[in-house]
MIDO-386991 format. One record per residue: x negated, y, z of N, C-alpha, C in turn. Coordinates in steps of 0.1 Angstrom, whole numbers. Layout:
N
<r n_px="X" n_py="Y" n_pz="Z" ca_px="X" ca_py="Y" ca_pz="Z" c_px="X" c_py="Y" c_pz="Z"/>
...
//
This chain:
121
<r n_px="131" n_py="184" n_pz="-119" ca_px="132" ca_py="180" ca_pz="-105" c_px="129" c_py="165" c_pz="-104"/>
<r n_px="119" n_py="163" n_pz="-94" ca_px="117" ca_py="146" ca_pz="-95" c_px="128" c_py="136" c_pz="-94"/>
<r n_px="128" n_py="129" n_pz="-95" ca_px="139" ca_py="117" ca_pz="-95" c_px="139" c_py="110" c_pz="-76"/>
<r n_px="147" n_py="103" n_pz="-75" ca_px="148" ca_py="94" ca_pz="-59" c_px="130" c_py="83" c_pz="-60"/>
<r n_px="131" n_py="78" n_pz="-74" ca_px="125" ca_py="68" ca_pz="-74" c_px="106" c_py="75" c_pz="-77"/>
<r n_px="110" n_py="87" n_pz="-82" ca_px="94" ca_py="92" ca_pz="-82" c_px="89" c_py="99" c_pz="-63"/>
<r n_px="98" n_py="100" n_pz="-53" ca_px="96" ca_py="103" ca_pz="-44" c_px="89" c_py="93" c_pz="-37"/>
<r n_px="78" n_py="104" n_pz="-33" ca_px="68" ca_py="93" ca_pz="-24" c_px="76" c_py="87" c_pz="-13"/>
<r n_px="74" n_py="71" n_pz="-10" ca_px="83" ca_py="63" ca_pz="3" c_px="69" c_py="54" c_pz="4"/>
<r n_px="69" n_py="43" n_pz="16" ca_px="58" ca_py="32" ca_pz="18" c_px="68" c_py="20" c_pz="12"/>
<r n_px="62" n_py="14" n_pz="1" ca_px="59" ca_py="3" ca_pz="-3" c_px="53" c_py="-7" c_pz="2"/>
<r n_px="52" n_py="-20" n_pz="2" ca_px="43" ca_py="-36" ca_pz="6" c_px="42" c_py="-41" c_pz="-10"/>
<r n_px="32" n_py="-42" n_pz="-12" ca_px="26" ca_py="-50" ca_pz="-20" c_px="22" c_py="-64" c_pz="-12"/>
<r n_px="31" n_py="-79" n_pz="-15" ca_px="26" ca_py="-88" ca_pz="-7" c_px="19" c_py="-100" c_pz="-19"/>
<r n_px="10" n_py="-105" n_pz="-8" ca_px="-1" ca_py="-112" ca_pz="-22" c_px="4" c_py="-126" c_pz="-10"/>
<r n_px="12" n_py="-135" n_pz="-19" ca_px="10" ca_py="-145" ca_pz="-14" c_px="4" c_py="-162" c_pz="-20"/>
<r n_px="0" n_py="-170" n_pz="-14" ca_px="-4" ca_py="-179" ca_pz="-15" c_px="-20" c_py="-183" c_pz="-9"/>
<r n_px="-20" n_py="-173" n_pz="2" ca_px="-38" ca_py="-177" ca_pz="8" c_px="-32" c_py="-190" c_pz="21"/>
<r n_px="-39" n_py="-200" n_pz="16" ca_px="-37" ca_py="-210" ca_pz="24" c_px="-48" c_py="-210" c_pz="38"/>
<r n_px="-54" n_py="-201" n_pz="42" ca_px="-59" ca_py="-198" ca_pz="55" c_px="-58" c_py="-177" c_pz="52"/>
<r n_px="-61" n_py="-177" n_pz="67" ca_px="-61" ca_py="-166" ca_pz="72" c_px="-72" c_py="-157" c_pz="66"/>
<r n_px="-84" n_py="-166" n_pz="66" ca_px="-100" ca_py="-162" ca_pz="61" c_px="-95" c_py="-157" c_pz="47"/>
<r n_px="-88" n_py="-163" n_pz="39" ca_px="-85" ca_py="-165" ca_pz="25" c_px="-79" c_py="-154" c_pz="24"/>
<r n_px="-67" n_py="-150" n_pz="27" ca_px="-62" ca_py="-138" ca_pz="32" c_px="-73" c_py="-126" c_pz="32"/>
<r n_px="-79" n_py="-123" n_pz="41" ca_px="-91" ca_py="-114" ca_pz="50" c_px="-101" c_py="-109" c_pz="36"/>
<r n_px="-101" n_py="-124" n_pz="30" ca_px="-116" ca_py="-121" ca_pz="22" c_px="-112" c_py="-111" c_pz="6"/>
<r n_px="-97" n_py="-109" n_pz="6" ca_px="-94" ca_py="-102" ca_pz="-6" c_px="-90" c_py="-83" c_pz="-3"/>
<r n_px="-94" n_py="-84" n_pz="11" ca_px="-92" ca_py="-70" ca_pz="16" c_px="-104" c_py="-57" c_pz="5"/>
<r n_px="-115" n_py="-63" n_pz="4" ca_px="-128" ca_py="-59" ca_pz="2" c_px="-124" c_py="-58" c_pz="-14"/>
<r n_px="-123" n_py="-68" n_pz="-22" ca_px="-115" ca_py="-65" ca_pz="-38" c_px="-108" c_py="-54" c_pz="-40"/>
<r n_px="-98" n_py="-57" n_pz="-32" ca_px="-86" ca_py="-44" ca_pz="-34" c_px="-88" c_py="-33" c_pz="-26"/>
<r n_px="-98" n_py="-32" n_pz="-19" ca_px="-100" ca_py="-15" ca_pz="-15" c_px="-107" c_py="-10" c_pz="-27"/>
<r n_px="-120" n_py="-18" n_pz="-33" ca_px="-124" ca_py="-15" ca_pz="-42" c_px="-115" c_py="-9" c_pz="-59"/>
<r n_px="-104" n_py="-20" n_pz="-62" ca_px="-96" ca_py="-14" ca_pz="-68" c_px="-87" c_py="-3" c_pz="-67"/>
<r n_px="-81" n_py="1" n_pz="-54" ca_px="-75" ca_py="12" ca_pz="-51" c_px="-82" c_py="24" c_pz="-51"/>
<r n_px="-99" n_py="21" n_pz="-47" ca_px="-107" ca_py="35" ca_pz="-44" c_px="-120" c_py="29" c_pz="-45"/>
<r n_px="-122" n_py="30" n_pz="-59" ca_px="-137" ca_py="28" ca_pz="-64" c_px="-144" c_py="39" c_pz="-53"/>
<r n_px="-143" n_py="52" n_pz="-51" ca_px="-152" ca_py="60" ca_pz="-50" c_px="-149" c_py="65" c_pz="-31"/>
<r n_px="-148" n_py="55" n_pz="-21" ca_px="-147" ca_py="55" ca_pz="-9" c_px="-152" c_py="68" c_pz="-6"/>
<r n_px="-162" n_py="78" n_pz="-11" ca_px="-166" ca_py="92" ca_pz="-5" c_px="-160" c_py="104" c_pz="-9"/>
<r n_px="-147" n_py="98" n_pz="-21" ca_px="-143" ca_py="109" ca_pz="-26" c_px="-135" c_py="123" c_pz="-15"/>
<r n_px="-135" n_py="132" n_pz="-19" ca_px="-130" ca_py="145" ca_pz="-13" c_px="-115" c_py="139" c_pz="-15"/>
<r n_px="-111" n_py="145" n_pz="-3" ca_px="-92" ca_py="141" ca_pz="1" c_px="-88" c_py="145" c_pz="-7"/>
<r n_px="-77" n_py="152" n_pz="-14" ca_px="-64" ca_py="136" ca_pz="-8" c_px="-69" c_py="125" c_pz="-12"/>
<r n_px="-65" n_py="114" n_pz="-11" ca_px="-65" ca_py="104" ca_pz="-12" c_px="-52" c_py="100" c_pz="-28"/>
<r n_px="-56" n_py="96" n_pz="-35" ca_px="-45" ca_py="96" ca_pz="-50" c_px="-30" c_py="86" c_pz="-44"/>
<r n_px="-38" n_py="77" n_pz="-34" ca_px="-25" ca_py="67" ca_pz="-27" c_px="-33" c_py="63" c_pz="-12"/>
<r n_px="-24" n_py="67" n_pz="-2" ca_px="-27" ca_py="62" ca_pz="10" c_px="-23" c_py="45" c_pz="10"/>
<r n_px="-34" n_py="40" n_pz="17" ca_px="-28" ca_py="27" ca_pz="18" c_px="-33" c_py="18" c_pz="30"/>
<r n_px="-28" n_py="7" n_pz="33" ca_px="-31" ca_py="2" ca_pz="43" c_px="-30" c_py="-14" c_pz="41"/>
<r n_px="-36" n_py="-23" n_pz="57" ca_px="-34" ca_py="-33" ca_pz="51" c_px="-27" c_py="-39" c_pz="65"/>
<r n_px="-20" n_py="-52" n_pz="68" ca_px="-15" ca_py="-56" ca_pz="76" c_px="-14" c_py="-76" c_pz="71"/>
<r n_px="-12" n_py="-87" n_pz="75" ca_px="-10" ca_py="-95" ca_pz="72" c_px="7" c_py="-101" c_pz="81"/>
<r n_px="10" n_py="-111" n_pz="74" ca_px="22" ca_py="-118" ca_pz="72" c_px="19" c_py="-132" c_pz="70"/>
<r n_px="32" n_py="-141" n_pz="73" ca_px="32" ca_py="-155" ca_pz="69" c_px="40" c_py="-164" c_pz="75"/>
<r n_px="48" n_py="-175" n_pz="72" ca_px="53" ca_py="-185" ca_pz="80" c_px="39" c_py="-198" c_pz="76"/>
<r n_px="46" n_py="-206" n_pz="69" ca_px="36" ca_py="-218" ca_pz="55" c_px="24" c_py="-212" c_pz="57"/>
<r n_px="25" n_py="-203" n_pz="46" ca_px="9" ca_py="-195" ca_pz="45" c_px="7" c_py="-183" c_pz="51"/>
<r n_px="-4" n_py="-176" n_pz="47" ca_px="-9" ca_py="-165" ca_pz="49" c_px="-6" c_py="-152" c_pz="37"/>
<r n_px="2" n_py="-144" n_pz="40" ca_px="3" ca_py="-135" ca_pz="30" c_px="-6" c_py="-119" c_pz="33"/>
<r n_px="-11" n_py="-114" n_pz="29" ca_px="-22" ca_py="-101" ca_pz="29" c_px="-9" c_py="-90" c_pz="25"/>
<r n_px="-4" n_py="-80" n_pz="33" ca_px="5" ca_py="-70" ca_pz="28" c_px="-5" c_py="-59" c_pz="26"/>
<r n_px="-6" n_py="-53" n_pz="13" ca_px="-9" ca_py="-40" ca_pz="10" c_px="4" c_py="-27" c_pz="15"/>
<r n_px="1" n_py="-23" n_pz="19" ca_px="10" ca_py="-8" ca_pz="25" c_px="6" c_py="2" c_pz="16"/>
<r n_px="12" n_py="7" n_pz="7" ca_px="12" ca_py="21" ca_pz="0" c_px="23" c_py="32" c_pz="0"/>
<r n_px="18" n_py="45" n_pz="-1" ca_px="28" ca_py="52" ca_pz="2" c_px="23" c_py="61" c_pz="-12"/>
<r n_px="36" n_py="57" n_pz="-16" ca_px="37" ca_py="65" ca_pz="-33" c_px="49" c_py="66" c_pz="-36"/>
<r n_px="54" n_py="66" n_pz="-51" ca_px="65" ca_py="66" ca_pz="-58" c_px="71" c_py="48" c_pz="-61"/>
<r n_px="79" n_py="49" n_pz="-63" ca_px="80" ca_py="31" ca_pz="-67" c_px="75" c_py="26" c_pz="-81"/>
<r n_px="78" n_py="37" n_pz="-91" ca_px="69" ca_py="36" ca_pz="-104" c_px="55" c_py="35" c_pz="-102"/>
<r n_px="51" n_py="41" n_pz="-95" ca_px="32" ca_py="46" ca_pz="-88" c_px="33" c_py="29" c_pz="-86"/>
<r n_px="38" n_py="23" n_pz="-71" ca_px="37" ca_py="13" ca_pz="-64" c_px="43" c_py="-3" c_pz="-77"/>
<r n_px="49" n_py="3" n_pz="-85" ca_px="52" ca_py="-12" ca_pz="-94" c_px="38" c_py="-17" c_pz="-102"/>
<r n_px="31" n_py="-1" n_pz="-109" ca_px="17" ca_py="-2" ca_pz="-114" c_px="3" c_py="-4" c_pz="-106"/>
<r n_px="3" n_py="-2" n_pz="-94" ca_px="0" ca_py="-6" ca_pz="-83" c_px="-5" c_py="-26" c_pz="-80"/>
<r n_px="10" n_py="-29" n_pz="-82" ca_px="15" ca_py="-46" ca_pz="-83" c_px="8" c_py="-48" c_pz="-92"/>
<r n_px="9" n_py="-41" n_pz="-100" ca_px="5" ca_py="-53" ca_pz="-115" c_px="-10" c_py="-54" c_pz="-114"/>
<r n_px="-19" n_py="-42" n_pz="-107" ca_px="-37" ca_py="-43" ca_pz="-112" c_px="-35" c_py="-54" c_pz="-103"/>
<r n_px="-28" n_py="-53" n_pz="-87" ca_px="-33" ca_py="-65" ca_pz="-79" c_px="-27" c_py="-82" c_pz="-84"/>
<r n_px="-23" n_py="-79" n_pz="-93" ca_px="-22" ca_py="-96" ca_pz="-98" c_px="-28" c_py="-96" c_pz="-106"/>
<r n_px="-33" n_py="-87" n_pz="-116" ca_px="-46" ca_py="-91" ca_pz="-123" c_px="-58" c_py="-92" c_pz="-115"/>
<r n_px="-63" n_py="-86" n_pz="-102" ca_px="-70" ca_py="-91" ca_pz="-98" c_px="-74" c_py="-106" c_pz="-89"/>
<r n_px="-59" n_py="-107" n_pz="-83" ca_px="-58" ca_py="-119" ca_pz="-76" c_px="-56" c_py="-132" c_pz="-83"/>
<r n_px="-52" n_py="-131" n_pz="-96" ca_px="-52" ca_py="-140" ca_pz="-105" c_px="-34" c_py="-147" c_pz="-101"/>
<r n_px="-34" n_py="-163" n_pz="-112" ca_px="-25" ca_py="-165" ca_pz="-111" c_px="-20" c_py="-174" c_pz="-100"/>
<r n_px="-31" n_py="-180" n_pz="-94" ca_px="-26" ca_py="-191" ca_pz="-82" c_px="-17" c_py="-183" c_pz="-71"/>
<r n_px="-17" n_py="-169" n_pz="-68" ca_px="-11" ca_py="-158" ca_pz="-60" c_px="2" c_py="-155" c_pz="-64"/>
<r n_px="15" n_py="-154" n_pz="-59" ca_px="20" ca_py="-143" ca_pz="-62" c_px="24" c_py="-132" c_pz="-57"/>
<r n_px="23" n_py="-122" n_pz="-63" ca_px="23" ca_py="-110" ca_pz="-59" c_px="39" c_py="-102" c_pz="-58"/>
<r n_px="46" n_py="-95" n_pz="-50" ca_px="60" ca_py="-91" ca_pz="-51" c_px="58" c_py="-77" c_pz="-43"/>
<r n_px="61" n_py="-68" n_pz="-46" ca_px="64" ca_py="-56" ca_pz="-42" c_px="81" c_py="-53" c_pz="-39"/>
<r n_px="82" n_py="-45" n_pz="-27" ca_px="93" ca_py="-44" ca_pz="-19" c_px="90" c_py="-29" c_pz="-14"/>
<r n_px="102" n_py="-20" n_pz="-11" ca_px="107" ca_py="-12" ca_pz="-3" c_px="97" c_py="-16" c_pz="17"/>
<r n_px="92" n_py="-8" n_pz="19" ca_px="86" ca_py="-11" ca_pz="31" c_px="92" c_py="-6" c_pz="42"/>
<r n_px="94" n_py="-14" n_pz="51" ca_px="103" ca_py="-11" ca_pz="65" c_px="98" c_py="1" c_pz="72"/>
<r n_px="112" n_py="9" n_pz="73" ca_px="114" ca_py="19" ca_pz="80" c_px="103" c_py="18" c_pz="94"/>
<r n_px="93" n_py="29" n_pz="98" ca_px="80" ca_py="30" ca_pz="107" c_px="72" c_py="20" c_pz="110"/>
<r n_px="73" n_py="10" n_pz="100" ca_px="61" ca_py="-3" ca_pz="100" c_px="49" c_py="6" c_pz="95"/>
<r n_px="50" n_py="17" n_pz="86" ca_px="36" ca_py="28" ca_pz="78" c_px="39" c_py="34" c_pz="76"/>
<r n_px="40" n_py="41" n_pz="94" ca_px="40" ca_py="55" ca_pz="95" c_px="27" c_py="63" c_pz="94"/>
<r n_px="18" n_py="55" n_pz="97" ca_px="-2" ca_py="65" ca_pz="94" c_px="2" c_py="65" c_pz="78"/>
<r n_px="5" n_py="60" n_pz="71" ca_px="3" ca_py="62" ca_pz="55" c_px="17" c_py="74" c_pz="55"/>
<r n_px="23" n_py="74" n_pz="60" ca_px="31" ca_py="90" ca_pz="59" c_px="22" c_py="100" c_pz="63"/>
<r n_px="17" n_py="103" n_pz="80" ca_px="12" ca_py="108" ca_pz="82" c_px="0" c_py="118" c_pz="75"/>
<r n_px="-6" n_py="104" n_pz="69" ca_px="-21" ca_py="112" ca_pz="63" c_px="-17" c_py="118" c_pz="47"/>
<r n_px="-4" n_py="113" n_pz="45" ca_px="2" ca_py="116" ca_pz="35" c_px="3" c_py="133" c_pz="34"/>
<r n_px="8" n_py="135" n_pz="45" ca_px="13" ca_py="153" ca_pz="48" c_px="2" c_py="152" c_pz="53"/>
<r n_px="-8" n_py="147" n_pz="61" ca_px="-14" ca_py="160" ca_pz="64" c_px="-23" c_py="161" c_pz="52"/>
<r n_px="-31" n_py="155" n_pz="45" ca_px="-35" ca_py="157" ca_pz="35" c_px="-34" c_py="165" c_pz="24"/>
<r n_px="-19" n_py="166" n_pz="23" ca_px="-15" ca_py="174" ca_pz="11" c_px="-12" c_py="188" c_pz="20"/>
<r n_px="-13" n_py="190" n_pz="35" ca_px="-10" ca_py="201" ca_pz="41" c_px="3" c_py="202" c_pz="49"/>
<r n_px="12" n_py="193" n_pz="45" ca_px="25" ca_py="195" ca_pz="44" c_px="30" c_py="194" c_pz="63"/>
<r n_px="21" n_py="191" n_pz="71" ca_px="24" ca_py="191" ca_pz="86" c_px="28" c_py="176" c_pz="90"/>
<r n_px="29" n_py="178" n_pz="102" ca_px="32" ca_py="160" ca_pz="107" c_px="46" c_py="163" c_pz="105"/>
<r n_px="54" n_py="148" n_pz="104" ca_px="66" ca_py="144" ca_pz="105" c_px="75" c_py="151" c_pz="119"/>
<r n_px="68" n_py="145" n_pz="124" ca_px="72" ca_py="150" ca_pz="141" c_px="73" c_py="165" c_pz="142"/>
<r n_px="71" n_py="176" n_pz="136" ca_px="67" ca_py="188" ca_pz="143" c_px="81" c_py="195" c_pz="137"/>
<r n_px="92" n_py="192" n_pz="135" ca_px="107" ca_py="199" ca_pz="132" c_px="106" c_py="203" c_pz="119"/>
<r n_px="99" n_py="202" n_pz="108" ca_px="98" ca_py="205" ca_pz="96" c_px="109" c_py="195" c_pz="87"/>
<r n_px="112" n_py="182" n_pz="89" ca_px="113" ca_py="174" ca_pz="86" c_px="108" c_py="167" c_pz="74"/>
<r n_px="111" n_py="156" n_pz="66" ca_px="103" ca_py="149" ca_pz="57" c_px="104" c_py="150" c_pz="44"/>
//
């Protein structure tokens, strides 16, 4: 029986330290590439993900994934080997219907029905 922590939930992967916004933006294109070398592959998708930005000081780039937390810790680590060390990278629990589409395409992908339709999650 899976564990709490192998159950798929949405995760943030946050990359911080882009001192503009551009700076931010320009590492979207890297890490879709890392997540999904093969953008034509046939569904599912191995990890839904998304992107959103953050920041007070700076600019932070939040990756949204919807996986396991073990999935989402290994996740963290390719994106700090790719962003190097000037960044740092922290992975967190992701707020309750901030990434709800990364649920959604979650079930429907795997078949499992929308959230909404009384089945529940």
């Amino acid at each position: 029986m899976p564990t709490v922590e192998d159950e798929p939930r949405a995760y943030e992967i946050r990359i911080h330290g882009c001192p503009t916004l551009r700076e931010a933006l320009a590492l979207q294109d890297p890490l879709e590439r890392l997540l999904c070398p093969d953008p034509d592959h046939a569904p599912p998708c191995e990890i839904p993900w998304s992107f959103t930005l953050a920041g007070d000081a700076s600019t932070a780039l939040v990756l949204g994934v919807y996986t396991s937390g073990t999935r989402a810790t290994q996740v963290a680590d390719r994106v700090r080997m790719l962003v190097g060390e000037k960044r740092t990278v922290d992975v967190r629990e992701g707020e309750a219907g901030e990434w709800e589409e990364l649920v959604e395409q979650y079930r429907f992908e795997r078949g499992l029905g929308s959230a909404g339709n009384g089945r529940g999650q």
